[in-house]
N, C-alpha and C positions, 0 to 999 in steps of 0.2 A: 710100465705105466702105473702110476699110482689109483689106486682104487680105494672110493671112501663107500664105507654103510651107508644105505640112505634114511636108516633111521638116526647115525650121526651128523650125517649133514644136516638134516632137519633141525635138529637139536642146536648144532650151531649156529643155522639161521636163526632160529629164536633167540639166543643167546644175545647174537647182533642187534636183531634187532628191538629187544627189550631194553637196549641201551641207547637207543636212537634219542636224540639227536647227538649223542655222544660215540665216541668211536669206540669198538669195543676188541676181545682179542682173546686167544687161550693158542691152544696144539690139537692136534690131532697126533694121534700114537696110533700103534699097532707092530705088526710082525710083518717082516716081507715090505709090501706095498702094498697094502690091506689096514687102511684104518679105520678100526672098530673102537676105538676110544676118545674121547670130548675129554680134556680140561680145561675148561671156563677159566680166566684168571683176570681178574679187576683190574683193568686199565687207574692206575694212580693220577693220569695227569687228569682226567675228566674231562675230555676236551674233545672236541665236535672236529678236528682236524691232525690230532695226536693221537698216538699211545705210547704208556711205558707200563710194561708188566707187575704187575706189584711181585716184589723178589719174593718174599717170603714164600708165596704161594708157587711160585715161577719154580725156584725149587724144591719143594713138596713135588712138584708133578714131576721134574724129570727126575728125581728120586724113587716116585711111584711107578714111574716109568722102570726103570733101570731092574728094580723090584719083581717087575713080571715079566722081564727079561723083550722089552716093548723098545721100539725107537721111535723117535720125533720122527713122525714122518712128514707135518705140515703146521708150519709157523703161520697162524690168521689172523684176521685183521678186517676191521670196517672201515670204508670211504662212506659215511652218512649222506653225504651231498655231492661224492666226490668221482671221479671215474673210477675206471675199475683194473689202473696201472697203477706200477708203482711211481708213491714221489721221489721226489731226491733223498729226503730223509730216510725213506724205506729203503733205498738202496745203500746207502752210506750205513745203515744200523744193520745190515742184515751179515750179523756176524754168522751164521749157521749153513755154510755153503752146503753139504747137505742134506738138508730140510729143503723141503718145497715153501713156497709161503704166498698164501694163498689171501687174494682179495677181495670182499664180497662190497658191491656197490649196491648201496642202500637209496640212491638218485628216484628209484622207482620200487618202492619197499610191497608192490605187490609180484614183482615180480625184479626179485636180488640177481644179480649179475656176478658169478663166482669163476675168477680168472687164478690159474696158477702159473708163478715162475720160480724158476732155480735163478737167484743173483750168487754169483761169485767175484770177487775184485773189480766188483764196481759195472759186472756187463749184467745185463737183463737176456733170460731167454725165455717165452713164454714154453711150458710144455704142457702135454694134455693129460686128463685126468678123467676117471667114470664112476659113474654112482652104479653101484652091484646090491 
């Protein structure tokens, strides 16, 4: 079961939601199933219903990654307005079967909505996750 810091998580919600009404995005890294690492990365399209990674940065992390001998443990992402499933584009794009990728619905930005699934070949399975 994947297990995120909750001082990460937190970190990540802010991140989200400092982008509101825009969608926002980064990873989560770590060792094991244990992520204790945030990389923030600029969603490029700026768009209230997109995202696309800005590469440059996209790479620097799983570079940094790779570095501390770290795995992508969770691909994230904001639904600003939106549920807290994946869309169809989330599914079609999620080339990293696996990584987790993780949704945070911003609908009620006092209190975020963060849903995880493993997509591979197009199937959606939600799985659980816990803050440690």
């Amino acid at each position: 079961m994947l297990k995120i810091k909750r001082p990460i998580f937190s970190a990540m919600v802010h991140h989200l939601q400092s982008a509101y009404p825009l969608e926002a995005c980064g990873f989560l890294s770590g060792r094991r199933n244990l992520a204790d690492r945030l990389h923030c990365i600029d969603n490029i399209l700026q768009s209230p219903v997109a995202y696309e990674m800005d590469p440059t940065q996209q790479i620097t992390a799983m570079i940094d990654m790779e570095n501390r001998g770290e795995k992508m443990l969770v691909i994230f992402h904001s639904h600003p307005q939106g549920p807290q499933t994946p869309s169809e584009t989330d599914i079609e794009q999620a080339f990293y079967p696996e990584a987790i990728y993780m949704i945070v619905s911003l609908e009620n930005r006092r209190q975020p909505i963060a849903n995880a699934y493993k997509i591979e070949n197009g199937m959606v399975r939600k799985t659980t996750w816990q803050l440690v």
